[in-house]
N, CA, C and O atoms as a GROMACS GRO file, in nm:
protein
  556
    1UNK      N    1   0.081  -0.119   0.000
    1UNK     CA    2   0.000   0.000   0.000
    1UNK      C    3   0.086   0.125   0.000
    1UNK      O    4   0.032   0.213  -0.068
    2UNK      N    5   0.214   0.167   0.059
    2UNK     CA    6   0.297   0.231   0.096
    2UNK      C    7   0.357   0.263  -0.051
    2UNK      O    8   0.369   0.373  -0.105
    3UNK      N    9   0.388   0.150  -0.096
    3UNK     CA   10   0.384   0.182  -0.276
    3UNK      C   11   0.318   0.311  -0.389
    3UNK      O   12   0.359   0.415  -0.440
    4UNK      N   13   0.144   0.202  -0.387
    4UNK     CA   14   0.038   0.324  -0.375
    4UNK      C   15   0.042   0.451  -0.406
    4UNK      O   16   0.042   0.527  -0.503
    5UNK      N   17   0.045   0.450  -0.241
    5UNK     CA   18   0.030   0.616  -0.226
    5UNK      C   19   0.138   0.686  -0.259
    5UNK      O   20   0.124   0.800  -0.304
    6UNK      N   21   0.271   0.626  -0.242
    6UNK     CA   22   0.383   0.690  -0.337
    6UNK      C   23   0.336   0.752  -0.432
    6UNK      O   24   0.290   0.866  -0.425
    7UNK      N   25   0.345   0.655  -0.570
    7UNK     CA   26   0.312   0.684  -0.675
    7UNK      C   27   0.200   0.747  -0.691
    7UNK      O   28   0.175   0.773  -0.809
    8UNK      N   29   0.097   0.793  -0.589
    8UNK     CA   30  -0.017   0.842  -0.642
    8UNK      C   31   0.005   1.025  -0.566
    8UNK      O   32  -0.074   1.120  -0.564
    9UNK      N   33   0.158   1.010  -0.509
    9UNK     CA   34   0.173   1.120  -0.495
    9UNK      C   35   0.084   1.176  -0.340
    9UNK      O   36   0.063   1.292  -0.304
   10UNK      N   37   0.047   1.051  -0.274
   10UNK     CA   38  -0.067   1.112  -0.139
   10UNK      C   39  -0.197   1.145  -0.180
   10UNK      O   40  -0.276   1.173  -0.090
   11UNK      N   41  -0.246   1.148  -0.326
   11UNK     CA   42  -0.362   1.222  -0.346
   11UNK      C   43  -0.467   1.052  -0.402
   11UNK      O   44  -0.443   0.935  -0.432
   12UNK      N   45  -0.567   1.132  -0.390
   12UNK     CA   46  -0.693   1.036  -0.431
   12UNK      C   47  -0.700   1.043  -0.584
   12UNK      O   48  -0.743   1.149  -0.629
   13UNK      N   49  -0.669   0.955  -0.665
   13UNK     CA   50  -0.689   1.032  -0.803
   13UNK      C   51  -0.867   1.052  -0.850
   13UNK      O   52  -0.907   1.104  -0.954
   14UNK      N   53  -0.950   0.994  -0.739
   14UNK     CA   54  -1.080   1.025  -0.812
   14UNK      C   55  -1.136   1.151  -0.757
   14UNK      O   56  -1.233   1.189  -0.822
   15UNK      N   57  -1.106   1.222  -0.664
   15UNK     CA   58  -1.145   1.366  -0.593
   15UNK      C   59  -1.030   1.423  -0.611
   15UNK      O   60  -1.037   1.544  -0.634
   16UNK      N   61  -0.899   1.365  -0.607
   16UNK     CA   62  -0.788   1.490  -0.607
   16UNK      C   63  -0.761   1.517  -0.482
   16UNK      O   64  -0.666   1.593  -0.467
   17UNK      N   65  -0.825   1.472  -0.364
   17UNK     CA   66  -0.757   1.534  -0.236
   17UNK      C   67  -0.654   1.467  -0.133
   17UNK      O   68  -0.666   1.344  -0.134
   18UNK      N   69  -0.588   1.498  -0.074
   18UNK     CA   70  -0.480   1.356  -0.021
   18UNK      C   71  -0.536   1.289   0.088
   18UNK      O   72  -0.623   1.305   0.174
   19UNK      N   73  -0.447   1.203   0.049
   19UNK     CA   74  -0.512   1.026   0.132
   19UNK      C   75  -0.473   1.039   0.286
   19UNK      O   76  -0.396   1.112   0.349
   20UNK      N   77  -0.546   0.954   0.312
   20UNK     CA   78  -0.501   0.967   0.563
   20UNK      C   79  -0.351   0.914   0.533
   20UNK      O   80  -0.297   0.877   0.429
   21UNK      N   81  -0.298   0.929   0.684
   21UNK     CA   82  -0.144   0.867   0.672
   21UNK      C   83  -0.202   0.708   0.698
   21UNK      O   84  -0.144   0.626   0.627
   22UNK      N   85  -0.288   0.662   0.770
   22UNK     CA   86  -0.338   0.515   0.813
   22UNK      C   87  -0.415   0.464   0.669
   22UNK      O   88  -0.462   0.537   0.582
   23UNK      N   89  -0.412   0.355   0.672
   23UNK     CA   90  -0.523   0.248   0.592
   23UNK      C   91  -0.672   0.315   0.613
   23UNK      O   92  -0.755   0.348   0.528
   24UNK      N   93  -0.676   0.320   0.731
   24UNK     CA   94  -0.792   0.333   0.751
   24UNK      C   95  -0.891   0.473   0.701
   24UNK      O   96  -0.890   0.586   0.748
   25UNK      N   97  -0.978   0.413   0.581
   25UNK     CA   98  -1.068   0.500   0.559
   25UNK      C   99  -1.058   0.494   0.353
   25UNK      O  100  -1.135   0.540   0.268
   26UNK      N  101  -0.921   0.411   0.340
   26UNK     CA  102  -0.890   0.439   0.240
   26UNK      C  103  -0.913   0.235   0.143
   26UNK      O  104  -0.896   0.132   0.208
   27UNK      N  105  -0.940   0.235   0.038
   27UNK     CA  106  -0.947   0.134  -0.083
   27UNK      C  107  -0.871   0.128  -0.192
   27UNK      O  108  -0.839   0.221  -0.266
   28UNK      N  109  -0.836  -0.011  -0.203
   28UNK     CA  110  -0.780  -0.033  -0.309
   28UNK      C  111  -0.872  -0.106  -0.434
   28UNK      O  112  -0.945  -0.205  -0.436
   29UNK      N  113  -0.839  -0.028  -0.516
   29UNK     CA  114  -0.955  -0.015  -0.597
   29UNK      C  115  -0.868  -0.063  -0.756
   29UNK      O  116  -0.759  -0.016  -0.790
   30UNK      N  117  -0.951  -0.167  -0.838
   30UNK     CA  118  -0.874  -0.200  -1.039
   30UNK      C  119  -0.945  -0.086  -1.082
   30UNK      O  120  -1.056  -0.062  -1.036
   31UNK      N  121  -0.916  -0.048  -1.127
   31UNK     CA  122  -0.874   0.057  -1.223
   31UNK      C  123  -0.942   0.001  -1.338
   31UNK      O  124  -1.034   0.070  -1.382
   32UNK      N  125  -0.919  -0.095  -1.390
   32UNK     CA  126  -1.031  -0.149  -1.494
   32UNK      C  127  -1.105  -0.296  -1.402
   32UNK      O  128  -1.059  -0.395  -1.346
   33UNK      N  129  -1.212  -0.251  -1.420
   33UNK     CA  130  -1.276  -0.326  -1.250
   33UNK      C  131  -1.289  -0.436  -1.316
   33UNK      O  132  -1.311  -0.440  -1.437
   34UNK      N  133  -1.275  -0.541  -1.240
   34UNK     CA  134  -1.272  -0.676  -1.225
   34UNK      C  135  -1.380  -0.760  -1.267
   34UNK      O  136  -1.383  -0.880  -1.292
   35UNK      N  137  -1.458  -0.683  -1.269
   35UNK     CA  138  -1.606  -0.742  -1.319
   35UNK      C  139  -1.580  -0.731  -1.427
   35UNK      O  140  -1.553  -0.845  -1.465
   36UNK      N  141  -1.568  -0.642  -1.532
   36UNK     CA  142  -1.530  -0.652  -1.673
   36UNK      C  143  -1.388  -0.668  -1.705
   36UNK      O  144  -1.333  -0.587  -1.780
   37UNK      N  145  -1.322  -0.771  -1.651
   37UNK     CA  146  -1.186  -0.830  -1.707
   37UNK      C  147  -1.086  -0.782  -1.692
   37UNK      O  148  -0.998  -0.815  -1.771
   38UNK      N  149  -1.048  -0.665  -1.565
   38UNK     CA  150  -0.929  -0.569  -1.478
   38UNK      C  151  -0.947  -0.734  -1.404
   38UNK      O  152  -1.030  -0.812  -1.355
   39UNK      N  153  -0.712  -0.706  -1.461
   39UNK     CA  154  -0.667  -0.810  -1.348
   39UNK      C  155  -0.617  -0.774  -1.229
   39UNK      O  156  -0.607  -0.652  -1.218
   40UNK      N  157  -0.582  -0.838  -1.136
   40UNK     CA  158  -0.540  -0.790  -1.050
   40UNK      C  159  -0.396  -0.817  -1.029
   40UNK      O  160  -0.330  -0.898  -0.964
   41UNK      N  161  -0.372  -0.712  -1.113
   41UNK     CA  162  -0.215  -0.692  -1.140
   41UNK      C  163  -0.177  -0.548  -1.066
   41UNK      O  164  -0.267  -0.465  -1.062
   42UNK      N  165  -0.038  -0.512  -1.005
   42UNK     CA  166  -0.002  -0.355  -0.966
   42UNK      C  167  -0.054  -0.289  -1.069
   42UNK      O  168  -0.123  -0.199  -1.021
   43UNK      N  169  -0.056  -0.287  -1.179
   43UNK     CA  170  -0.069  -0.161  -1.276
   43UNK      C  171  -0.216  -0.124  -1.314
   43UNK      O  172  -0.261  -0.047  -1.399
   44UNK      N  173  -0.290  -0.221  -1.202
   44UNK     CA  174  -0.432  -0.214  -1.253
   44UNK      C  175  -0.508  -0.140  -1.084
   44UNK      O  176  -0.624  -0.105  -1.066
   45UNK      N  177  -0.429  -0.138  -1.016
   45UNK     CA  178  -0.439  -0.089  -0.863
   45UNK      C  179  -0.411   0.019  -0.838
   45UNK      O  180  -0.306   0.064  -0.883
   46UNK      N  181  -0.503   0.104  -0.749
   46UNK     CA  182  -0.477   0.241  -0.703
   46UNK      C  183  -0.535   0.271  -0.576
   46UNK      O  184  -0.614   0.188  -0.531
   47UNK      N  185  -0.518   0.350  -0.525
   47UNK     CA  186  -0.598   0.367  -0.344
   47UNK      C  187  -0.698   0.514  -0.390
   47UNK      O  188  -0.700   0.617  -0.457
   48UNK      N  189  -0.759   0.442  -0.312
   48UNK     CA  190  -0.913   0.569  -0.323
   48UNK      C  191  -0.935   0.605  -0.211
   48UNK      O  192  -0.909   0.499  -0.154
   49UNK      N  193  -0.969   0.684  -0.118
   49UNK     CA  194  -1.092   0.689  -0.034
   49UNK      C  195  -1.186   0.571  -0.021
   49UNK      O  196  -1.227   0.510  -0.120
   50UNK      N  197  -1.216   0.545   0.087
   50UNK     CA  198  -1.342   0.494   0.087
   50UNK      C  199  -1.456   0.450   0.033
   50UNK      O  200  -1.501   0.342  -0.003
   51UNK      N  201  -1.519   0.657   0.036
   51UNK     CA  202  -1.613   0.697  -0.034
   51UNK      C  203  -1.603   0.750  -0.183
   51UNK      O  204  -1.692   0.764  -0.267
   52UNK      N  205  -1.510   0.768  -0.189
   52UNK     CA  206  -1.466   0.743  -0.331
   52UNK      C  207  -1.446   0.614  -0.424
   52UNK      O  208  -1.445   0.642  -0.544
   53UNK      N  209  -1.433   0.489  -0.396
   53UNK     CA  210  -1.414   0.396  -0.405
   53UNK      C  211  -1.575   0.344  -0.413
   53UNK      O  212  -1.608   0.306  -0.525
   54UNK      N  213  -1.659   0.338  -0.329
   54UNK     CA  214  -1.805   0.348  -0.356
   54UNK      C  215  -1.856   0.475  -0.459
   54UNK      O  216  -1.966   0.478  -0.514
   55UNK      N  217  -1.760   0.568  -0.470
   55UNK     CA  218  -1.875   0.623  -0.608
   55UNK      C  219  -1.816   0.570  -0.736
   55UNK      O  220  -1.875   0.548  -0.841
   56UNK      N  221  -1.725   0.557  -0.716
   56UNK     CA  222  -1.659   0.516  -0.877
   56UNK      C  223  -1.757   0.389  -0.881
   56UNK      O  224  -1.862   0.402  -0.945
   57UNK      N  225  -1.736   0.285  -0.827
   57UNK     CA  226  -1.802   0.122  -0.816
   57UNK      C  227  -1.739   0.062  -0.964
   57UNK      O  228  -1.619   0.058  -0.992
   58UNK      N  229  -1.828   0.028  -1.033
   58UNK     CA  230  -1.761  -0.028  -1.124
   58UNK      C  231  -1.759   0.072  -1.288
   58UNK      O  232  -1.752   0.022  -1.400
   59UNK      N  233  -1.767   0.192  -1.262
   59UNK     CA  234  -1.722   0.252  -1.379
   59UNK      C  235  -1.610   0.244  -1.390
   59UNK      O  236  -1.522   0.252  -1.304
   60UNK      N  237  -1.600   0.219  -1.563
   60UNK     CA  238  -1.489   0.240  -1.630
   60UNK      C  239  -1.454   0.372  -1.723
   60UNK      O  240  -1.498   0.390  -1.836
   61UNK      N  241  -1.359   0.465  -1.646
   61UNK     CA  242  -1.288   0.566  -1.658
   61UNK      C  243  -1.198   0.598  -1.805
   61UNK      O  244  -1.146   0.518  -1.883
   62UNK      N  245  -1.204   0.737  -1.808
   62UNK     CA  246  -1.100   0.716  -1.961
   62UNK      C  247  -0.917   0.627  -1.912
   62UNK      O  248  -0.827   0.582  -1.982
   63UNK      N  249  -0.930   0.634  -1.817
   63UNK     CA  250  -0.750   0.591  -1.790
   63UNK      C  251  -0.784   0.433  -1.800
   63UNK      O  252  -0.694   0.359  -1.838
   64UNK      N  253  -0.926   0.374  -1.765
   64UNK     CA  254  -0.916   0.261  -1.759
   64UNK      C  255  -0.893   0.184  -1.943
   64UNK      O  256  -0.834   0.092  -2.000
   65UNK      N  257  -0.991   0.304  -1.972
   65UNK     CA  258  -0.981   0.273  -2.127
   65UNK      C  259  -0.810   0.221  -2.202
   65UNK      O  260  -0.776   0.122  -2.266
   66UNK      N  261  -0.730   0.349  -2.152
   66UNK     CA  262  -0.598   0.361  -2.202
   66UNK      C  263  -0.536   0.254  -2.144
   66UNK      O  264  -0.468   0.187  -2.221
   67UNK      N  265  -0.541   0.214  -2.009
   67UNK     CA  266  -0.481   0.067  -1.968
   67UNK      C  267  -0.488  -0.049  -2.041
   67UNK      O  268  -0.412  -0.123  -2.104
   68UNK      N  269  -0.640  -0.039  -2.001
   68UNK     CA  270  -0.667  -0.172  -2.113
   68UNK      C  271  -0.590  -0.150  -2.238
   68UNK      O  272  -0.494  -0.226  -2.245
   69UNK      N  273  -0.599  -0.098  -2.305
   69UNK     CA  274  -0.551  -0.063  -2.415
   69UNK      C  275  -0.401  -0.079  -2.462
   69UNK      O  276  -0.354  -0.098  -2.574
   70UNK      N  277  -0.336  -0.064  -2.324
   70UNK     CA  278  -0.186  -0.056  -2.281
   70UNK      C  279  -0.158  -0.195  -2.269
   70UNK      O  280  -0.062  -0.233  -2.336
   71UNK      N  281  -0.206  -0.263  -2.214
   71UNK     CA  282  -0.191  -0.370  -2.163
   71UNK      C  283  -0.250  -0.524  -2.221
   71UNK      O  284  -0.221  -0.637  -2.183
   72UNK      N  285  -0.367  -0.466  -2.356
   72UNK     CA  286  -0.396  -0.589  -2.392
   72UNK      C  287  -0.502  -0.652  -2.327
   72UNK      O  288  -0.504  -0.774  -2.345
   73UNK      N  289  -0.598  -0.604  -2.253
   73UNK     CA  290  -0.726  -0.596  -2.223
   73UNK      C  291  -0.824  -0.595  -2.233
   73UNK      O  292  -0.877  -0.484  -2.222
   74UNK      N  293  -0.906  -0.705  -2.259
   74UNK     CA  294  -1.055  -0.694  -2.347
   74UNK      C  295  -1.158  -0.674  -2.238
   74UNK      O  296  -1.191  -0.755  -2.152
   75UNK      N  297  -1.201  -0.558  -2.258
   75UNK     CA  298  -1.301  -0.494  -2.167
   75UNK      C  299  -1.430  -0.597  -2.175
   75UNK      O  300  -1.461  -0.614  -2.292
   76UNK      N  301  -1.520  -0.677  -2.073
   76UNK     CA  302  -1.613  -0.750  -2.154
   76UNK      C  303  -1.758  -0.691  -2.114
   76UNK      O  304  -1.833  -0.740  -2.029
   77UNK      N  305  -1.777  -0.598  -2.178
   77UNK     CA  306  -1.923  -0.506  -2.159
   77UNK      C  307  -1.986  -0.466  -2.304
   77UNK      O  308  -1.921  -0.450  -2.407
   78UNK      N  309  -2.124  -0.452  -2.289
   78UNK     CA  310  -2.133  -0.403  -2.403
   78UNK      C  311  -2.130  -0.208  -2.381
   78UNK      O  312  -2.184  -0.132  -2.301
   79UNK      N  313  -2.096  -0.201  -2.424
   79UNK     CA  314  -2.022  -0.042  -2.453
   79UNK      C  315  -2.067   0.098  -2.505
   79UNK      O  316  -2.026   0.212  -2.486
   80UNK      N  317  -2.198   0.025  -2.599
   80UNK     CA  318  -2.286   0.126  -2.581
   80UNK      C  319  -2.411   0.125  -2.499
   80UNK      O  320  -2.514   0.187  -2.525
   81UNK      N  321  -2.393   0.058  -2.413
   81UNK     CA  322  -2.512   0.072  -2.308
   81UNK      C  323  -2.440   0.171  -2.218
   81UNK      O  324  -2.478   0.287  -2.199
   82UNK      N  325  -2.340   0.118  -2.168
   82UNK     CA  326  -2.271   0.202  -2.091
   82UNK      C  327  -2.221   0.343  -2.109
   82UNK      O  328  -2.219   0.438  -2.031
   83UNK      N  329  -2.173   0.326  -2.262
   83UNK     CA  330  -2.198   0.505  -2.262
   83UNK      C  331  -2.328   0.600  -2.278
   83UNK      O  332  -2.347   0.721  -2.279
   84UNK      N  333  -2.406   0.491  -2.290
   84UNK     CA  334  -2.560   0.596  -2.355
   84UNK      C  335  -2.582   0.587  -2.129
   84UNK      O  336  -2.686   0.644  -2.095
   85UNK      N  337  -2.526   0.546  -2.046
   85UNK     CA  338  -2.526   0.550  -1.890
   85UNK      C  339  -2.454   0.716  -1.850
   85UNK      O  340  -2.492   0.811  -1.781
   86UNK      N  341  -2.354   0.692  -1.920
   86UNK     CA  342  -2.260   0.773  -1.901
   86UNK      C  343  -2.350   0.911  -1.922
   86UNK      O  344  -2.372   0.994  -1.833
   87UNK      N  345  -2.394   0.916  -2.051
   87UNK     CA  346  -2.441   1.032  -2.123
   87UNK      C  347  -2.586   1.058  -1.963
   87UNK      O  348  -2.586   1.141  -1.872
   88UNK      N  349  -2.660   0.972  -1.988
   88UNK     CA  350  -2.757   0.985  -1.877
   88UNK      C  351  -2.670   1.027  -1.747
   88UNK      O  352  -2.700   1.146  -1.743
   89UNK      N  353  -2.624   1.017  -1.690
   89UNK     CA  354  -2.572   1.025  -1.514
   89UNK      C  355  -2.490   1.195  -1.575
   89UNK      O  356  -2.474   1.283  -1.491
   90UNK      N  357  -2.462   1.210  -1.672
   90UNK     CA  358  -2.409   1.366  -1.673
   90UNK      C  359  -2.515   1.458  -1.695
   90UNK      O  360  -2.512   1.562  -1.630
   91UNK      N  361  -2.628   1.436  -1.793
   91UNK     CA  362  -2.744   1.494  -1.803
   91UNK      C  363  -2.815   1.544  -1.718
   91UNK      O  364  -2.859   1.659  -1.715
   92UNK      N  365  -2.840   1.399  -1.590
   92UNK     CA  366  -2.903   1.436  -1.492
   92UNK      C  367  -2.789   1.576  -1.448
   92UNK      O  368  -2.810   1.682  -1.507
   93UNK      N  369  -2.662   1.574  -1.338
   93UNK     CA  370  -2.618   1.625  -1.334
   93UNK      C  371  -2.621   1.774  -1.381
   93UNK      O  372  -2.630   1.863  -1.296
   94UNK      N  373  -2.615   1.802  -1.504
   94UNK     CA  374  -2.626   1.910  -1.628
   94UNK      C  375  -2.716   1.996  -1.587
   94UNK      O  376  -2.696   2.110  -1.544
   95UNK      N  377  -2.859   1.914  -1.609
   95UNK     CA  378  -2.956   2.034  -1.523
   95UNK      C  379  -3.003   2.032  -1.384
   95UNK      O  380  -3.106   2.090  -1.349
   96UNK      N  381  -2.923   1.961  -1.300
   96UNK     CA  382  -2.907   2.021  -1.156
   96UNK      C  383  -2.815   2.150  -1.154
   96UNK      O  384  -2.859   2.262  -1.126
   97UNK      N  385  -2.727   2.134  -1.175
   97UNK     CA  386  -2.640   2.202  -1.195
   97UNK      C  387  -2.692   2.369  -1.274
   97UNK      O  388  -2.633   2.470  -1.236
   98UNK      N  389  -2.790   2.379  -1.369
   98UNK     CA  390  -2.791   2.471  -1.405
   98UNK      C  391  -2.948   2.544  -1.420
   98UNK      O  392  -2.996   2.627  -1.496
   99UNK      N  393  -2.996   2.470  -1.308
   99UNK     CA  394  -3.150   2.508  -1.260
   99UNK      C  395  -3.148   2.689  -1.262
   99UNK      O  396  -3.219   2.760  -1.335
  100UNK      N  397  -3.071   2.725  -1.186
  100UNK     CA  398  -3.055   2.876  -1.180
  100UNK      C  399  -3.010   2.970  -1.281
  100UNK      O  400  -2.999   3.092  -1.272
  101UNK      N  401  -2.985   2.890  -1.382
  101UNK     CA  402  -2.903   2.971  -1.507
  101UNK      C  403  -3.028   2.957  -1.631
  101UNK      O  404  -3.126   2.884  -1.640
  102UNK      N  405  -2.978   3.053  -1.711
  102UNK     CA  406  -3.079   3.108  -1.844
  102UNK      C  407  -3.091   2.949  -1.949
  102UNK      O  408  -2.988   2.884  -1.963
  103UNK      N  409  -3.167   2.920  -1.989
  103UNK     CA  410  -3.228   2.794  -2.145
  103UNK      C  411  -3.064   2.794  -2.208
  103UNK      O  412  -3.004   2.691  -2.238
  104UNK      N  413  -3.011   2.922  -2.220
  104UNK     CA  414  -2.922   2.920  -2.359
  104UNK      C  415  -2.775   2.822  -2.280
  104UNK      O  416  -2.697   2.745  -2.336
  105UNK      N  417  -2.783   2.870  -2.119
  105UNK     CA  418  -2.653   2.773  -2.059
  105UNK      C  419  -2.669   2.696  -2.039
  105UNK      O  420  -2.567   2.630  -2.020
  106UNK      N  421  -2.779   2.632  -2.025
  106UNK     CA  422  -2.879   2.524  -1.972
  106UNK      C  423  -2.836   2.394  -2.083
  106UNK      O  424  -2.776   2.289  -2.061
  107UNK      N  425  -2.904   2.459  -2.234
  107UNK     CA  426  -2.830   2.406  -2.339
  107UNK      C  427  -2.725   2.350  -2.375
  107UNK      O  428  -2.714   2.238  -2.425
  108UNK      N  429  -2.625   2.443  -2.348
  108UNK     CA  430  -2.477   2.455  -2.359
  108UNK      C  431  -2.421   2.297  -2.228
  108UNK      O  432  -2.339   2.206  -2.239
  109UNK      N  433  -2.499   2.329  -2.137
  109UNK     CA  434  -2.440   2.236  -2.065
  109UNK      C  435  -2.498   2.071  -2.079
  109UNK      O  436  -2.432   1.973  -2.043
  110UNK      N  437  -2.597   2.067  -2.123
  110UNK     CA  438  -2.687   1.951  -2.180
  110UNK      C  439  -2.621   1.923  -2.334
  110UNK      O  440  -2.652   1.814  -2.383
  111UNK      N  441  -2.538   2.006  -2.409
  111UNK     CA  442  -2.497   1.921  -2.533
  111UNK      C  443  -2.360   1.872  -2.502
  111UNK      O  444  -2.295   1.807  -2.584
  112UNK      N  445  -2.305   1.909  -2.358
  112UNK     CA  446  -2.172   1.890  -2.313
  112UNK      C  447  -2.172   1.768  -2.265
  112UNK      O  448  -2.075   1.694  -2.283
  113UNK      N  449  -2.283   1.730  -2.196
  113UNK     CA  450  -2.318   1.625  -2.108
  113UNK      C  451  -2.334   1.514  -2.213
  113UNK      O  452  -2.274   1.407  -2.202
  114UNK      N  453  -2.432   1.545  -2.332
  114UNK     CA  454  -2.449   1.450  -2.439
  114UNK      C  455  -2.307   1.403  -2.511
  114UNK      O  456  -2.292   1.283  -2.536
  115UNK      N  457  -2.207   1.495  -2.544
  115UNK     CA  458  -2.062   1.446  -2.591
  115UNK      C  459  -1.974   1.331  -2.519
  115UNK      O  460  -1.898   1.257  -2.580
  116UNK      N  461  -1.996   1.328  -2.375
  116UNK     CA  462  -1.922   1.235  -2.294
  116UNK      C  463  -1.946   1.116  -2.330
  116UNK      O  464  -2.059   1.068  -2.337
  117UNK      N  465  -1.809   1.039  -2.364
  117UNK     CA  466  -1.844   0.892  -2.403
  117UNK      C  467  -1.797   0.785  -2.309
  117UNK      O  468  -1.835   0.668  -2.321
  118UNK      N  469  -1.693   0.836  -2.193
  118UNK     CA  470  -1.650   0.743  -2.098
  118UNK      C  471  -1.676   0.839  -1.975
  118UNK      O  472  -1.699   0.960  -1.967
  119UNK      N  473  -1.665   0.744  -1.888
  119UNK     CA  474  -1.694   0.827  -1.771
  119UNK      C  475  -1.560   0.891  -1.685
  119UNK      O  476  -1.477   0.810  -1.642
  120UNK      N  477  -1.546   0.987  -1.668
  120UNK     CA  478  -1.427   1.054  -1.608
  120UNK      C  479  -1.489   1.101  -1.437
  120UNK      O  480  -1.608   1.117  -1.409
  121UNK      N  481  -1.403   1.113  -1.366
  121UNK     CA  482  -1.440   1.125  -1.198
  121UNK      C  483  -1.532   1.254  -1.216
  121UNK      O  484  -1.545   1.332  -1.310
  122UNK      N  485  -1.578   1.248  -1.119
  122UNK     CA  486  -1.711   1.358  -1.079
  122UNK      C  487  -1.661   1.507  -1.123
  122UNK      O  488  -1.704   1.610  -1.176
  123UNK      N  489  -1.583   1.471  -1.086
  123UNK     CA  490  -1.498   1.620  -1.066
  123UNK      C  491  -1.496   1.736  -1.197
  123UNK      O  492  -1.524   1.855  -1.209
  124UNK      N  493  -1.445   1.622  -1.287
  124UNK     CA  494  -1.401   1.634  -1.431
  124UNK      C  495  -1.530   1.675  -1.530
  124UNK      O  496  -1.542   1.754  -1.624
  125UNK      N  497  -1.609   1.592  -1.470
  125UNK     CA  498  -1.712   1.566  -1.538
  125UNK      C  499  -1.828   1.700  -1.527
  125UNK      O  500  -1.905   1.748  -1.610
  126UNK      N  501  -1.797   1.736  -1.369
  126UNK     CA  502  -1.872   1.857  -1.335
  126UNK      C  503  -1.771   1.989  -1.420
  126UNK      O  504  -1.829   2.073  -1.490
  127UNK      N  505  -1.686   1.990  -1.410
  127UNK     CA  506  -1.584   2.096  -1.457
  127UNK      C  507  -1.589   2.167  -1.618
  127UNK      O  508  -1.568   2.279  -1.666
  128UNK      N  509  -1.636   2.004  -1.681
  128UNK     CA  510  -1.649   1.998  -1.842
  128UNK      C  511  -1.804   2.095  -1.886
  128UNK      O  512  -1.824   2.179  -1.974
  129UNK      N  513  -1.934   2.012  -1.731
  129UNK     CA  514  -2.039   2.125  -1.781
  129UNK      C  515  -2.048   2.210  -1.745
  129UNK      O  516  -2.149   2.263  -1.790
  130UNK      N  517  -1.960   2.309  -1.636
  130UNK     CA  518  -1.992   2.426  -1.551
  130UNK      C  519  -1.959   2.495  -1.694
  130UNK      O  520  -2.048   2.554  -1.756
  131UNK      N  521  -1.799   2.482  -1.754
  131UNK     CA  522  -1.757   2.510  -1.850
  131UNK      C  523  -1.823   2.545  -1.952
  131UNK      O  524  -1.806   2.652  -2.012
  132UNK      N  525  -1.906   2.456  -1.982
  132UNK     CA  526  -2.006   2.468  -2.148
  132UNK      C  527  -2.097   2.535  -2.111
  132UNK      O  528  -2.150   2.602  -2.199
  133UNK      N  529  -2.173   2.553  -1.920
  133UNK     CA  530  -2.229   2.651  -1.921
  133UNK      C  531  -2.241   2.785  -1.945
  133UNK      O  532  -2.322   2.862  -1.995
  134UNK      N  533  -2.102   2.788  -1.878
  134UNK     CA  534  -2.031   2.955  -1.903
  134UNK      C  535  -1.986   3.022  -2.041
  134UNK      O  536  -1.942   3.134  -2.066
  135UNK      N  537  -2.016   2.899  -2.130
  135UNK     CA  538  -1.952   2.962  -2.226
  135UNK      C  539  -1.790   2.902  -2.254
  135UNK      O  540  -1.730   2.949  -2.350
  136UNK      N  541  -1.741   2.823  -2.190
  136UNK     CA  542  -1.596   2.840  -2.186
  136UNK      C  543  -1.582   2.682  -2.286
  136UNK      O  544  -1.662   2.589  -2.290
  137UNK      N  545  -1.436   2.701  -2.366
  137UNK     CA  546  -1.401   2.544  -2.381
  137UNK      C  547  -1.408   2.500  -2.251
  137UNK      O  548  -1.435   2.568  -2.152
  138UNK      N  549  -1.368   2.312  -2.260
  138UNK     CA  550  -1.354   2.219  -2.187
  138UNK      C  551  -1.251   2.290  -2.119
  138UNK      O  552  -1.197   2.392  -2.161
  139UNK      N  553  -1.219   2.217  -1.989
  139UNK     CA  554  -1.109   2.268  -1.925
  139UNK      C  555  -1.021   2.082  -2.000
  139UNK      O  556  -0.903   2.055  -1.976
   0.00000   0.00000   0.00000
């Protein structure tokens, strides 16, 4: 575990914030989850939070994409269910997020939400529609 958090620099890579000095509170989590064919190899392992570790669950992330990919990995899902998931869980999101703002950002952030094809951490994902709300590229 001490490994880990080395390499992950102390931080959570799915919130970004750093990890306890103890085990406790924190998961080790595949990276391309195990249910769809992440082995449990080091390069497929990372420490999460907890509660981070329960929100991810078994999404598969753009890094998981590139692993697999790296590594020779046959993801075994069907793929457009899961992204037409993806697209839904940002949507919802989209117009929570922009209940208080005018149709035209509202928009902007609902065709942002519709572009997502893998799922990236909350974070990212919120960042991409605040962005399209405002007007701004992606970050």
């Amino acid at each position: 575990m001490t490994e880990l958090v080395e390499l992950q620099h102390w931080r959570c890579p799915w919130c970004g914030d750093y990890l306890p000095d103890s085990p406790r509170g924190t998961a080790i989590d595949h990276i391309i989850p195990r249910v769809y064919g992440g082995p449990h190899r080091r390069w497929n392992l990372q420490l999460l939070h907890q509660g981070c570790n329960s929100a991810k669950g078994k999404k598969v992330t753009a890094e998981a994409l590139e692993l697999a990919d790296a590594h020779g990995v046959t993801i075994s899902m069907d793929i457009g269910q899961y992204r037409a998931g993806v697209r839904r869980r940002a949507a919802i999101y989209a117009v929570r997020a922009t209940r208080q703002l005018s149709g035209e950002a509202r928009d902007r952030a609902l065709a942002a939400a519709r572009n997502l094809t893998v799922f990236f951490p909350e974070a990212r994902v919120h960042a991409v529609i605040r962005a399209a709300a405002e007007g701004n590229p992606a970050p």
